[in-house]
C-alpha positions as CSV (number, residue, x, y, z in Angstrom):
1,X,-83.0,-48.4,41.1
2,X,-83.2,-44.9,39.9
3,X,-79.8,-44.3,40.8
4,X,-78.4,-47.4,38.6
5,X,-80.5,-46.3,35.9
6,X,-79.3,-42.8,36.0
7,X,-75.7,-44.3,35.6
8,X,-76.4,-46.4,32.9
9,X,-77.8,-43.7,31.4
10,X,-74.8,-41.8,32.0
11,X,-72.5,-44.0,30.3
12,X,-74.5,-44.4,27.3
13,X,-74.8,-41.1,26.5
14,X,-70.7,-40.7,27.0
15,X,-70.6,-43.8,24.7
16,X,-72.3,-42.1,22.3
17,X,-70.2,-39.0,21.7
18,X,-67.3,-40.7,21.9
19,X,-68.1,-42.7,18.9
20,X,-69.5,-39.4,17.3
21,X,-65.6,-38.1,17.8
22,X,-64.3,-41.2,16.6
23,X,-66.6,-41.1,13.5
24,X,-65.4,-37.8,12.7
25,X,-61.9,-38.7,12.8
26,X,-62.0,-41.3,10.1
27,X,-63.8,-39.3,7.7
28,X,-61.2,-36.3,8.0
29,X,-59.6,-34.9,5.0
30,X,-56.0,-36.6,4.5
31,X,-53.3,-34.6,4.1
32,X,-51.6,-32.9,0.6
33,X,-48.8,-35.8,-0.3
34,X,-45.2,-34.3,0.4
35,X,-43.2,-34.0,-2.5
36,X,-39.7,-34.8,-1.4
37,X,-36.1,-33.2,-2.4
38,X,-34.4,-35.6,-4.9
39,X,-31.1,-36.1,-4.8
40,X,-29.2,-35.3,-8.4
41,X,-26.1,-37.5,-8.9
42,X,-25.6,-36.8,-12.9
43,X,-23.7,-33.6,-12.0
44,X,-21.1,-34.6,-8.9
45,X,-22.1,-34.4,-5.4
46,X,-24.1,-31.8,-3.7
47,X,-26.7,-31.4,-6.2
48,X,-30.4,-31.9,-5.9
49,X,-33.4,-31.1,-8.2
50,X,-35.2,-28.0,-8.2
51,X,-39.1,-29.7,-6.6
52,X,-41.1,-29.5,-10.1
53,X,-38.7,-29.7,-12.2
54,X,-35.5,-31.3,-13.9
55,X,-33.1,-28.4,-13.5
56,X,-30.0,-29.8,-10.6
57,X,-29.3,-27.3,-7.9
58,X,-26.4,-26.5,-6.0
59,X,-25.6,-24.3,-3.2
60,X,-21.7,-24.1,-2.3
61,X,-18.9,-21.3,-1.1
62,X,-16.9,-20.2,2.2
63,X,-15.7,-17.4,4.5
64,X,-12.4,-16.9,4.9
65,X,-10.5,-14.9,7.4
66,X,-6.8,-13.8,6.7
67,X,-3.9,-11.3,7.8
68,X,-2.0,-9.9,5.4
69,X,1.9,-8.8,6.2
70,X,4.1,-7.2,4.1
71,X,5.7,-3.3,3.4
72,X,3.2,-0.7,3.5
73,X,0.2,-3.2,3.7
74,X,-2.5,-0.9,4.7
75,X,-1.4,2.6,4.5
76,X,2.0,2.9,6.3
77,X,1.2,-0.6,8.3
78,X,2.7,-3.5,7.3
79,X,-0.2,-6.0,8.0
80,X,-3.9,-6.2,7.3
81,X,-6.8,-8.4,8.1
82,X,-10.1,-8.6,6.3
83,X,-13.0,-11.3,5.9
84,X,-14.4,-12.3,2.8
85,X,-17.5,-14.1,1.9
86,X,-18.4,-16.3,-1.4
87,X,-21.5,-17.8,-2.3
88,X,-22.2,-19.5,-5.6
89,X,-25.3,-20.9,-7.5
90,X,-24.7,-23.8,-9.8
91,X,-27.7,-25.2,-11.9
92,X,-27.3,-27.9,-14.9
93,X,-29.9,-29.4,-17.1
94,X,-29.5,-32.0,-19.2
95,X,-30.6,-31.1,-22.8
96,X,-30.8,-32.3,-26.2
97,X,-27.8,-30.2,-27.3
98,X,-25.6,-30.9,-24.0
99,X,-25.6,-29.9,-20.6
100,X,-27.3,-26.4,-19.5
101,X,-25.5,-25.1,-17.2
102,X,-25.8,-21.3,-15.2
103,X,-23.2,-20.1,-12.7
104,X,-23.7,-17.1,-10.1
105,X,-21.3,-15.9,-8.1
106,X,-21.5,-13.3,-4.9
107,X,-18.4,-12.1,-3.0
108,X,-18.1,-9.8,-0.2
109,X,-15.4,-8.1,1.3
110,X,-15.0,-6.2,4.5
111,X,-11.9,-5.0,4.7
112,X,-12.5,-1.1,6.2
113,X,-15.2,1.5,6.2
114,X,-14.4,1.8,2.3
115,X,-17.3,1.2,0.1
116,X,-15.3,-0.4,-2.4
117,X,-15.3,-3.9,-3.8
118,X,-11.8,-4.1,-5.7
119,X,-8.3,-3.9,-4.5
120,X,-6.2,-1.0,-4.5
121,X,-2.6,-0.9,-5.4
122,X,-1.7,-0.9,-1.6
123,X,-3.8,-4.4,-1.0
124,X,-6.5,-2.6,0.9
125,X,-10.2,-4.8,-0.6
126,X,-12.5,-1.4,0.8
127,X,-16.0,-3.3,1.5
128,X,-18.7,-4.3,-0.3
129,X,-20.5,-7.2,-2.0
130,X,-20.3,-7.6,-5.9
131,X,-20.6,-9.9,-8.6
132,X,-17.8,-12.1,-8.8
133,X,-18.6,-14.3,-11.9
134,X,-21.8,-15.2,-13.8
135,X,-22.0,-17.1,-16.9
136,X,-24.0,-19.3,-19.1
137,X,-22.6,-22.6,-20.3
138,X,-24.1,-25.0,-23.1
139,X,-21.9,-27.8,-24.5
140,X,-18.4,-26.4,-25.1
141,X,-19.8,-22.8,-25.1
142,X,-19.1,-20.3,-22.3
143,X,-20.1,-16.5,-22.4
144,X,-20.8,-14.0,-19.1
145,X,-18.5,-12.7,-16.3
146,X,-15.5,-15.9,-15.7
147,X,-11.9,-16.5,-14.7
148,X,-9.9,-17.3,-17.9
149,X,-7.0,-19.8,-18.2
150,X,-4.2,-17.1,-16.9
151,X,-5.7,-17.4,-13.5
152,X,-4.3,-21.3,-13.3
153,X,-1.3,-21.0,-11.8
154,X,0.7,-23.7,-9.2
155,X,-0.8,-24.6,-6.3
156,X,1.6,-22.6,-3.9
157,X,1.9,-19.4,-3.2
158,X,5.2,-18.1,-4.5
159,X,4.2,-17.8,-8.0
160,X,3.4,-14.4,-10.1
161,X,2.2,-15.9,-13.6
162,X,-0.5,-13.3,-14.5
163,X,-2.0,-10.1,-14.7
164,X,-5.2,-9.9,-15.1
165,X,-7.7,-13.1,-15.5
166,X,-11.6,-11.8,-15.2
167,X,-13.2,-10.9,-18.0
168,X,-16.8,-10.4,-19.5
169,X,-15.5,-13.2,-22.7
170,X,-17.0,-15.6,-25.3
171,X,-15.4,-18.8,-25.0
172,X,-15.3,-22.3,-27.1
173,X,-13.7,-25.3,-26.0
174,X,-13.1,-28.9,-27.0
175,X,-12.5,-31.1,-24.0
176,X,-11.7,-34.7,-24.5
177,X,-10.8,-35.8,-21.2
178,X,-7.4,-36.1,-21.5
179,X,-6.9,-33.8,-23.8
180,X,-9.1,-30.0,-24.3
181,X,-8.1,-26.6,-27.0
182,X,-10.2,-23.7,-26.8
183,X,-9.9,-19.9,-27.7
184,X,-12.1,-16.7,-26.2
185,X,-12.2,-13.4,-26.9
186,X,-12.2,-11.4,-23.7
187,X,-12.9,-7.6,-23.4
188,X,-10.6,-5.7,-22.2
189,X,-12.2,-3.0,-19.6
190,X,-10.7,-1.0,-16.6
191,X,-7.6,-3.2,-17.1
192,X,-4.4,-2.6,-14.5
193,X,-0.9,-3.3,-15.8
194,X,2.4,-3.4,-13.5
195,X,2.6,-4.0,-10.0
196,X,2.2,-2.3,-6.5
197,X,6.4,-2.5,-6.5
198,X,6.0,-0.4,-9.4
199,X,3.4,1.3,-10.0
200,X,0.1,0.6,-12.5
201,X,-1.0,2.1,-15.5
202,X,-4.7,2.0,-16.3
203,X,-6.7,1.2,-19.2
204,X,-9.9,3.2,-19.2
205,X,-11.3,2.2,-22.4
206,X,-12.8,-0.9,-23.2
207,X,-10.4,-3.0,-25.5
208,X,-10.8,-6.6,-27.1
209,X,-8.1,-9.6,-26.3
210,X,-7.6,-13.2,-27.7
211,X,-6.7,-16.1,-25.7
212,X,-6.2,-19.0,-26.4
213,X,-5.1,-22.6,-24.7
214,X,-4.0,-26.2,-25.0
215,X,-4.3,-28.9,-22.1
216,X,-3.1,-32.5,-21.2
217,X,-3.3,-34.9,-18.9
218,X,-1.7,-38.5,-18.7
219,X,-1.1,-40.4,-16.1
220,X,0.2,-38.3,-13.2
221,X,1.3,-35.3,-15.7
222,X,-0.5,-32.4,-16.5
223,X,0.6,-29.8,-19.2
224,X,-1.0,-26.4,-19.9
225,X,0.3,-23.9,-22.7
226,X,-2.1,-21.2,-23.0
227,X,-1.3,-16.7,-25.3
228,X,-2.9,-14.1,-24.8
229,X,-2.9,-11.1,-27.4
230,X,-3.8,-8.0,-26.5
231,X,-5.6,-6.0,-29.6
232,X,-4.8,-2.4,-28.2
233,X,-1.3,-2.7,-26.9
234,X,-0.2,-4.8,-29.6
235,X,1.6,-7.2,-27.5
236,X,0.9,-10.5,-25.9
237,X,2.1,-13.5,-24.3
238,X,2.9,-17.0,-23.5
239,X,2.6,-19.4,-20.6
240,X,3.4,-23.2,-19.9
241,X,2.2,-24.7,-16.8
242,X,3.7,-28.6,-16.4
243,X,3.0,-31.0,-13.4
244,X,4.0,-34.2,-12.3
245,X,3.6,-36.4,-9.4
246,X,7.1,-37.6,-8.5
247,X,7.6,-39.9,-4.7
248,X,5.4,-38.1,-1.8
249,X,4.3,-34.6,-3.6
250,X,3.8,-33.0,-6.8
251,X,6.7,-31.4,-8.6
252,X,5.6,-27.9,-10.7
253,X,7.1,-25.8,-13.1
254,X,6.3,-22.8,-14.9
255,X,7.3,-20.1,-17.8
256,X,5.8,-17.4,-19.2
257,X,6.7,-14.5,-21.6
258,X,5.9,-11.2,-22.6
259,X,6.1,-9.4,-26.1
260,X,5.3,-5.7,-23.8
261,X,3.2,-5.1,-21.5
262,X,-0.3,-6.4,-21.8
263,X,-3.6,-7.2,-20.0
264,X,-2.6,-10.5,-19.4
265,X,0.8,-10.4,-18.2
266,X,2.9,-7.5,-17.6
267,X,4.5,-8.6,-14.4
268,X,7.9,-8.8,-15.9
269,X,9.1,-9.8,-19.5
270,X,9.8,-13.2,-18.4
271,X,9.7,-15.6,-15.6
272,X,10.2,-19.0,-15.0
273,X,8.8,-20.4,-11.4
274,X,8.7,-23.9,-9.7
275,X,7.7,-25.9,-6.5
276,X,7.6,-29.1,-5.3
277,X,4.3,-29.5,-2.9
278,X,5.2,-32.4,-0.2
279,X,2.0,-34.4,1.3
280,X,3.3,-35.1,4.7
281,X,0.1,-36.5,6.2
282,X,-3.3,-36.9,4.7
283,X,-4.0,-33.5,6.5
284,X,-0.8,-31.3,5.3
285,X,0.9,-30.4,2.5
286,X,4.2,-28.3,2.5
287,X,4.9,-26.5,-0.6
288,X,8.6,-24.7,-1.2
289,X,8.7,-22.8,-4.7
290,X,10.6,-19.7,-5.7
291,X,10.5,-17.9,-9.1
292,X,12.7,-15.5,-10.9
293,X,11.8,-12.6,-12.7
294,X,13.3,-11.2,-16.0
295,X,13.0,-7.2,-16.8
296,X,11.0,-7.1,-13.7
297,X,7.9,-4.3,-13.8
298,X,7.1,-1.2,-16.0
299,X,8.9,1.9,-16.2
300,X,6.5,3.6,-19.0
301,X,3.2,2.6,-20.7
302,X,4.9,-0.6,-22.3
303,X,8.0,-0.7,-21.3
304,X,9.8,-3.3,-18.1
305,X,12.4,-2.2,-16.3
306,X,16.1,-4.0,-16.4
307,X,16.2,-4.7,-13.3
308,X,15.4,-8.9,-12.2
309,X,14.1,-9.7,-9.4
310,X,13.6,-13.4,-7.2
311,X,11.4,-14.5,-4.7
312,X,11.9,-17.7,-2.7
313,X,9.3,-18.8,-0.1
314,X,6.8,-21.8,1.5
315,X,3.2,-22.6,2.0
316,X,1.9,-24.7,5.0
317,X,-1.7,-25.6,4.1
318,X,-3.4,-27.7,6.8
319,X,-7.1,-29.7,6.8
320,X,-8.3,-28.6,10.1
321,X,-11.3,-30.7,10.0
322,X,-13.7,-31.3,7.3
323,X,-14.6,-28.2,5.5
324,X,-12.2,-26.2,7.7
325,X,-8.7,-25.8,6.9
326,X,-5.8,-23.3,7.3
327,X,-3.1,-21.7,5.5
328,X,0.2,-19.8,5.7
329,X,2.5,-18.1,3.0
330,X,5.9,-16.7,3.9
331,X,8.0,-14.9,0.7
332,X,11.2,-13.3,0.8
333,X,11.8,-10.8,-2.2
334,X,14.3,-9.4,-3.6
335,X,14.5,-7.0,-6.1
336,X,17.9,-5.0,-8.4
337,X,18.1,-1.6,-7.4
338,X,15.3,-1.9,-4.6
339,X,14.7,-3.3,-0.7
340,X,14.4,-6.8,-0.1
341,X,10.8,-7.5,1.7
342,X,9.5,-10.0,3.5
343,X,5.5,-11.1,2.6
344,X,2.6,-13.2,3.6
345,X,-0.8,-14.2,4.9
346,X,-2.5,-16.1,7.4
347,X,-5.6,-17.5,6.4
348,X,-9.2,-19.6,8.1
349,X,-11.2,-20.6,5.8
350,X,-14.9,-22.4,6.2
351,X,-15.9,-23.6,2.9
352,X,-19.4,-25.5,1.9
């Protein structure tokens, strides 16, 4: 009998602190409630709001790998490979006066032991990280570090239809949908005129420009006229950019012409370009385009040469897979009173 009651005993005593335990366990403190990432559809996709607030988000950009081939490419080699990274910051409020918008964009390049975040005139990008564009948009207005309208272009690569096209610049325009006009006034720093065919003449002083542009869209063509005045070399010039999509691709043409040599085109004194970019399958496009040069390159501060020039070539551009993708240029140019050359690129690219 002692035994059984020792048991008993035993058991109650276990009973007991378990249901002590089990007490405690209900009266524990719960946890803080999460607060969960909201997805931001007002904006496109890939945005989400900042937790706590009303401000959109976005996190995008790529690395890209690519050989470059062509005379003198690096030095006395005629190819060169570098990486390049890009990562960009998009926010957007919605405000009483329009959408808020802020943009900041990082690029690196590594290229060679070169600290140096710009290209030289032999193609070599040095290495380095820098600020690639920043700018604050409200409404129609634009101001900060941005690529203006001359860095449009066609969608291939055997078109030359500007100069220069980053700027620090204040910029207004109306956009209707179908229809947008707007000006900016762009300064005009450590500008580069001429080409690495013929040499470049430097700016050193900071100089004001005007440019100015007109778009439309309807239906399946696109039209683009955009000038550019250039306030210290008294000389500008003119673009148009037309598009249209005609049976299995997109058919593009291009002119543009120069007063002199100025920051935004000084190239040659005129040019006309087009291309015809063929979607063979859902995954590649094939893009022939050639473009002919008038008074090709500078021979003096604002003078072109009178020598033309051509260039005739293709570019393969292929969807890998989603968000990887690959593409290849091939150029043949030929210029009066110079050697013919042969250019291009190989390029992998990863974008997000």
């Amino acid at each position: 009998m002692n035994i059984k009651s020792l048991l008993i005993g035993s058991a109650a005593a276990l009973a007991a602190v378990s249901g002590a335990q089990a007490a405690d366990a209900i009266v524990a403190a719960e946890p803080e409630p999460m607060e969960y990432v909201r997805v931001c559809d007002a904006f496109g996709t890939g945005f989400f709001y900042i937790p706590g607030t009303e401000t959109c988000l976005k996190f995008g950009g790529y690395v890209r790998f690519q050989t470059d081939f062509g005379r003198n490419k690096s030095g006395t080699s005629d190819w060169d490979s570098f990486t390049r990274a890009q990562f960009e910051i998009d926010t957007r409020t919605d405000t009483e006066l329009g959408a808020l918008r802020g943009f900041i964009g990082f690029r690196g390049n590594a290229d060679s032991g070169v600290g140096s975040s710009t290209a030289s005139s032999s193609g070599n990008l040095g290495s380095g990280v820098f600020v690639d564009q920043a700018f604050i948009e409200l409404g129609g207005l634009k101001v900060g570090k941005f690529y203006n309208w001359w860095d449009d272009g066609l969608s291939g690569e055997s078109d030359e239809l500007s100069s220069n096209a980053l700027f620090n610049s204040i910029r207004y325009v109306y956009d209707a949908g179908s229809f947008w006009a707007g000006v900016s006034v762009d300064e005009l720093e450590g500008i580069s005129l001429g080409n690495s065919t013929t040499g470049f003449f430097n700016e050193t002083d900071n100089n004001v420009g005007i440019s100015a542009g007109v778009g439309a869209k309807l239906d399946a063509v696109s039209l683009q006229l955009i000038g550019g005045y250039d306030f210290d070399r008294e000389n500008g010039s003119i673009r148009l950019i037309a598009t249209a999509g005609i049976g299995p691709g997109t058919l593009g043409l291009s002119g543009v012409w120069a007063s002199g040599a100025n920051a935004y085109y000084s190239v040659s004194e005129w040019a006309v370009a087009a291309e015809y970019a063929i979607k063979a399958t859902d995954k590649l496009t094939i893009t022939p385009g050639a473009q002919y040069y008038g008074s090709y390159g500078l021979v003096s501060w604002d003078d072109f040469s009178d020598n033309d020039a051509w260039k005739a070539g293709v570019t393969v551009d292929y969807k890998i897979t989603s968000g990887l993708s690959a593409k290849v240029a091939v150029n043949y140019f030929d210029i009066d009173n110079g050697d013919d050359q042969v250019t291009g690129f190989v390029r992998l690219q990863r974008s997000f």
